[in-house]
Chimera marker file (.cmm) of the C-alpha trace (Angstrom):
<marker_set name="trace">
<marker id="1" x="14.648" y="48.492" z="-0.404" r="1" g="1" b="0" radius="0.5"/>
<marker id="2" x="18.137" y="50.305" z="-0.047" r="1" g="1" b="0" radius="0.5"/>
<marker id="3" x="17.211" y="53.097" z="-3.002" r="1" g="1" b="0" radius="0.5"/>
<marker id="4" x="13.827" y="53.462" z="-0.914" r="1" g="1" b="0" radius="0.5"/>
<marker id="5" x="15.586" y="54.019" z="2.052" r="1" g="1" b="0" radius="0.5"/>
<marker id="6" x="14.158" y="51.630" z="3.951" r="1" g="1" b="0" radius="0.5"/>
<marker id="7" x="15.178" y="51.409" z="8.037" r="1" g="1" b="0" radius="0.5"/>
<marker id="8" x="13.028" y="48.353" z="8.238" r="1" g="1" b="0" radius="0.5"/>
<marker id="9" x="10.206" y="46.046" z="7.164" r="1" g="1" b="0" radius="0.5"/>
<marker id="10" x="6.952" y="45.464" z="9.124" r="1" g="1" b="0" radius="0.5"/>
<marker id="11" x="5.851" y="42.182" z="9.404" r="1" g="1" b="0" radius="0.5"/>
<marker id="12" x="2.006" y="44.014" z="9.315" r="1" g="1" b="0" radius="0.5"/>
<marker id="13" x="2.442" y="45.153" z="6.060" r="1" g="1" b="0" radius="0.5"/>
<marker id="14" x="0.998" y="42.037" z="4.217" r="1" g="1" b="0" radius="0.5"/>
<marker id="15" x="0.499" y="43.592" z="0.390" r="1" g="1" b="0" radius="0.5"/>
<marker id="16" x="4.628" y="44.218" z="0.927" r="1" g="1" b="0" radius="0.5"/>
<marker id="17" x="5.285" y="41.037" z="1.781" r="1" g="1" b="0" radius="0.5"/>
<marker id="18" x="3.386" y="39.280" z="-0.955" r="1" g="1" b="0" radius="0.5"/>
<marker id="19" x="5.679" y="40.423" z="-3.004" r="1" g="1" b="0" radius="0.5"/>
<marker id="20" x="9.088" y="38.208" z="-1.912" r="1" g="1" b="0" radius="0.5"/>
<marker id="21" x="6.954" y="35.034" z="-1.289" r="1" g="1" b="0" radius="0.5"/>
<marker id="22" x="6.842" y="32.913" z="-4.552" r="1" g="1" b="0" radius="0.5"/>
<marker id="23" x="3.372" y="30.646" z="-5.728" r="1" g="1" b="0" radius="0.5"/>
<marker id="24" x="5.203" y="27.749" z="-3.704" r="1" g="1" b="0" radius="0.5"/>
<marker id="25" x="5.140" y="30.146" z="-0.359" r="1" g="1" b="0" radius="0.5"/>
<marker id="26" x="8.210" y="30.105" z="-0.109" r="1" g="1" b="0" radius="0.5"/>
<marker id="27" x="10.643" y="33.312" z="0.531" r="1" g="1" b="0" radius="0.5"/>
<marker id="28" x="12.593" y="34.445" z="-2.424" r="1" g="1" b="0" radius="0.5"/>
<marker id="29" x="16.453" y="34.440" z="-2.829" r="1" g="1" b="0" radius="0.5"/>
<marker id="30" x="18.504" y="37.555" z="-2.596" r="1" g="1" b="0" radius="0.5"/>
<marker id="31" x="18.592" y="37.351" z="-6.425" r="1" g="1" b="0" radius="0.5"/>
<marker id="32" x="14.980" y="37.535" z="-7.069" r="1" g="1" b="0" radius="0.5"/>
<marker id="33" x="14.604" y="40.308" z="-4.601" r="1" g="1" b="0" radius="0.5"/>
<marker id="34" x="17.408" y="42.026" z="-5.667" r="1" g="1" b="0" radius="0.5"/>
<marker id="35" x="18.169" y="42.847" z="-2.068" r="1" g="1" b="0" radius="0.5"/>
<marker id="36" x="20.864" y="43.179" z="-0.002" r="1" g="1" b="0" radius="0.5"/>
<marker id="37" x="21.926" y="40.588" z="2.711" r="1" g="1" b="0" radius="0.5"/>
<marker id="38" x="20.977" y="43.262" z="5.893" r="1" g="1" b="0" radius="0.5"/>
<marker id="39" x="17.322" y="43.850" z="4.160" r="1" g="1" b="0" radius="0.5"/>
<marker id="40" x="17.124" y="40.201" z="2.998" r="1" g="1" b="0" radius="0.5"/>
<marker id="41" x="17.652" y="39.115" z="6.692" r="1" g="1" b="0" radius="0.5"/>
<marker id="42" x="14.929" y="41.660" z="7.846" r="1" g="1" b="0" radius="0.5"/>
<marker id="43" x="12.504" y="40.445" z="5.102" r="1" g="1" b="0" radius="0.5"/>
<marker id="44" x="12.726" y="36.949" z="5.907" r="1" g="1" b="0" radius="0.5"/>
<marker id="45" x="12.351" y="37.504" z="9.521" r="1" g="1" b="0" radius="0.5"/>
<marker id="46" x="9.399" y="39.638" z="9.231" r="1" g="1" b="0" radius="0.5"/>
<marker id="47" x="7.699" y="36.897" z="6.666" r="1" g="1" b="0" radius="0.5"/>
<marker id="48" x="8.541" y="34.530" z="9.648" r="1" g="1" b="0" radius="0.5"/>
<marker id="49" x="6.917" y="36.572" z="11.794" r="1" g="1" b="0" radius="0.5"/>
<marker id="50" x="3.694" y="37.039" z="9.589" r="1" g="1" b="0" radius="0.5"/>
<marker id="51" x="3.351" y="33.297" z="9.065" r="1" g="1" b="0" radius="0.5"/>
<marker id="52" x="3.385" y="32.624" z="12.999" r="1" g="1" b="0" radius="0.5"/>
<marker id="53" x="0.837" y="34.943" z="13.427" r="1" g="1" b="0" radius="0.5"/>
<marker id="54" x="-1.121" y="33.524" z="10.225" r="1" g="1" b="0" radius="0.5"/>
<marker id="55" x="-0.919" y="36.494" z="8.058" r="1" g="1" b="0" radius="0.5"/>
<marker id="56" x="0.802" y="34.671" z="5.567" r="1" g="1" b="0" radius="0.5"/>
<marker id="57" x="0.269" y="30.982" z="5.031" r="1" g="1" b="0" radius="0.5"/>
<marker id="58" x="3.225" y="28.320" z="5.131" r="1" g="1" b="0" radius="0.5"/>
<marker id="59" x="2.395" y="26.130" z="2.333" r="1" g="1" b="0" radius="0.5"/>
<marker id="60" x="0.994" y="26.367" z="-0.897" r="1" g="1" b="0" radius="0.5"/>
<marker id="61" x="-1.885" y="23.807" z="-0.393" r="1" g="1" b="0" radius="0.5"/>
<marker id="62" x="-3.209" y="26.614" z="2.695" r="1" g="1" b="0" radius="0.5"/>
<marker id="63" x="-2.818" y="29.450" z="-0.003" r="1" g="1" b="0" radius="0.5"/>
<marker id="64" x="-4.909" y="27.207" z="-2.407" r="1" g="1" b="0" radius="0.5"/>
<marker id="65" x="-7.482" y="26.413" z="0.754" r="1" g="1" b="0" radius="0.5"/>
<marker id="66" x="-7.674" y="29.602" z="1.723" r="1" g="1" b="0" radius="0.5"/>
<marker id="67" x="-7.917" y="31.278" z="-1.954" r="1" g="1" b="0" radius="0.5"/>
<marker id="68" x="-4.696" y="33.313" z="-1.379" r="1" g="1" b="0" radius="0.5"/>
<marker id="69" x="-3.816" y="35.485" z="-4.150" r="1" g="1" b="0" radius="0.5"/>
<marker id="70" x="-0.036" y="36.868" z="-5.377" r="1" g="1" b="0" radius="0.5"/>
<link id1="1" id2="2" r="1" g="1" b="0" radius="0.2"/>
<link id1="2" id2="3" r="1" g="1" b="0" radius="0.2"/>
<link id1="3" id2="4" r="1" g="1" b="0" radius="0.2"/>
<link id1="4" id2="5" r="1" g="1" b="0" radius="0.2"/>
<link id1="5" id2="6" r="1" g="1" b="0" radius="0.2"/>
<link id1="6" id2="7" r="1" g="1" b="0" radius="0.2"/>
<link id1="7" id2="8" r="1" g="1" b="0" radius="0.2"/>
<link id1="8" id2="9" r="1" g="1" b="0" radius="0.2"/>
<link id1="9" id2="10" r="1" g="1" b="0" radius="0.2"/>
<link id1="10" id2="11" r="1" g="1" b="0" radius="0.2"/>
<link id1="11" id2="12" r="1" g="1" b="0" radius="0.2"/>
<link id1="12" id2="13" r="1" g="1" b="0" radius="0.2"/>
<link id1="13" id2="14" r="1" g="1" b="0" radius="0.2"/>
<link id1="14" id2="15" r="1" g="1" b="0" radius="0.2"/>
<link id1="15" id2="16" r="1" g="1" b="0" radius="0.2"/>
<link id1="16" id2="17" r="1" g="1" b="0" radius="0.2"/>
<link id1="17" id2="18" r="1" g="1" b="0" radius="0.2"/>
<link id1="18" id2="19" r="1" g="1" b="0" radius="0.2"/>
<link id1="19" id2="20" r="1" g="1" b="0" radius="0.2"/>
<link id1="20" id2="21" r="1" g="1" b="0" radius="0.2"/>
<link id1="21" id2="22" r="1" g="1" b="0" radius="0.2"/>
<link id1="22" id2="23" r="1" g="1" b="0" radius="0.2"/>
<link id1="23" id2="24" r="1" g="1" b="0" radius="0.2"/>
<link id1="24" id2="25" r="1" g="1" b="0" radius="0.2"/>
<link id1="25" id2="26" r="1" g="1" b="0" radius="0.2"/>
<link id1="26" id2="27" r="1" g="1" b="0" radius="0.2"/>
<link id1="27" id2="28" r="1" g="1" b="0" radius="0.2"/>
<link id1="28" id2="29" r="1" g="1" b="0" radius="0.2"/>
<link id1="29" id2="30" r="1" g="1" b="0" radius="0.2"/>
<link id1="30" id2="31" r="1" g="1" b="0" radius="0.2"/>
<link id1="31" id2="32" r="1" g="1" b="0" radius="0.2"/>
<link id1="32" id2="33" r="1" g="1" b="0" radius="0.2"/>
<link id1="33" id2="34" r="1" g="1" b="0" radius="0.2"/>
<link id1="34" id2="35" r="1" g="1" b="0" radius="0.2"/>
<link id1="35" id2="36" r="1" g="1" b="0" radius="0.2"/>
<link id1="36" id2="37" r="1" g="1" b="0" radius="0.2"/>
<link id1="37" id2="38" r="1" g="1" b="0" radius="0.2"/>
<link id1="38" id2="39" r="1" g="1" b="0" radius="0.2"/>
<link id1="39" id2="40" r="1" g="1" b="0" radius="0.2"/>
<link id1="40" id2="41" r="1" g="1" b="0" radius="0.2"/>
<link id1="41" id2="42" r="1" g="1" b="0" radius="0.2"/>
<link id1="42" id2="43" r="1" g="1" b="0" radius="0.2"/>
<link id1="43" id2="44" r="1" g="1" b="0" radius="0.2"/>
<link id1="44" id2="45" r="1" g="1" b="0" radius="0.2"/>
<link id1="45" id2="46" r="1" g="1" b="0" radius="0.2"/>
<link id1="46" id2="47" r="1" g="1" b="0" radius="0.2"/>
<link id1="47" id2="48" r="1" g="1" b="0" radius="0.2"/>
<link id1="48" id2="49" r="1" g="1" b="0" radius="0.2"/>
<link id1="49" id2="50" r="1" g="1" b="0" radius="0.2"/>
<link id1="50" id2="51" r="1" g="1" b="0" radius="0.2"/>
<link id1="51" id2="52" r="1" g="1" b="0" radius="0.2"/>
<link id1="52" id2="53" r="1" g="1" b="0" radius="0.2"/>
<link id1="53" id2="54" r="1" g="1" b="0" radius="0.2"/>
<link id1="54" id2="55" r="1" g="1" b="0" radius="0.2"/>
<link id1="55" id2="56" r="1" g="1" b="0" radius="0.2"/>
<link id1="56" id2="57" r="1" g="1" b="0" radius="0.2"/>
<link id1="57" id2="58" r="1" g="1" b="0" radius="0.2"/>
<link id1="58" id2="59" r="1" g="1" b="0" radius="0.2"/>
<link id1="59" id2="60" r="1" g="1" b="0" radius="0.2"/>
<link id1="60" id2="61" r="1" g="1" b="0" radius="0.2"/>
<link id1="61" id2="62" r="1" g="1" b="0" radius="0.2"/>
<link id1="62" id2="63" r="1" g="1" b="0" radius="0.2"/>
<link id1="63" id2="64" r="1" g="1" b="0" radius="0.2"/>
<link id1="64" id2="65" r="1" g="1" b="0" radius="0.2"/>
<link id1="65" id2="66" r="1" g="1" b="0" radius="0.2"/>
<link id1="66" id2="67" r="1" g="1" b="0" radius="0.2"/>
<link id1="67" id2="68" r="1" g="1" b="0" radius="0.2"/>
<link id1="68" id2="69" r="1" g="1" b="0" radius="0.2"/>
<link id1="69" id2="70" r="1" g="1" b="0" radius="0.2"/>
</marker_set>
């Protein structure tokens, strides 16, 4: 996200998102993402965000009910 110049990450943007969320739903570490800490902050709070508005499901037995895809 830093070579791409990114000022910050919309919670709207789904297909993004899917991205940093693993097959358990949960968010991915700084590692995986190969992130830094200001963008990994911004990602996780704009998954947050996504999942409270159920764009994104919390757990992986609602991605396997609802036929969510990677």
């Amino acid at each position: 996200m830093c070579a791409e110049h990114m000022k910050s990450v919309d919670y709207k943007d789904i297909s993004f998102l899917r991205r940093y969320v693993s097959d358990r739903a949960r968010i991915e570490t700084r590692r995986k993402s190969s992130s830094c800490a200001k963008h990994q902050r911004a990602l996780a709070r704009a998954i947050k965000q996504a999942r409270h508005l159920a764009l994104i499901p919390y757990t992986p037995e609602h991605m396997r009910l609802t036929g969510y895809r990677r």
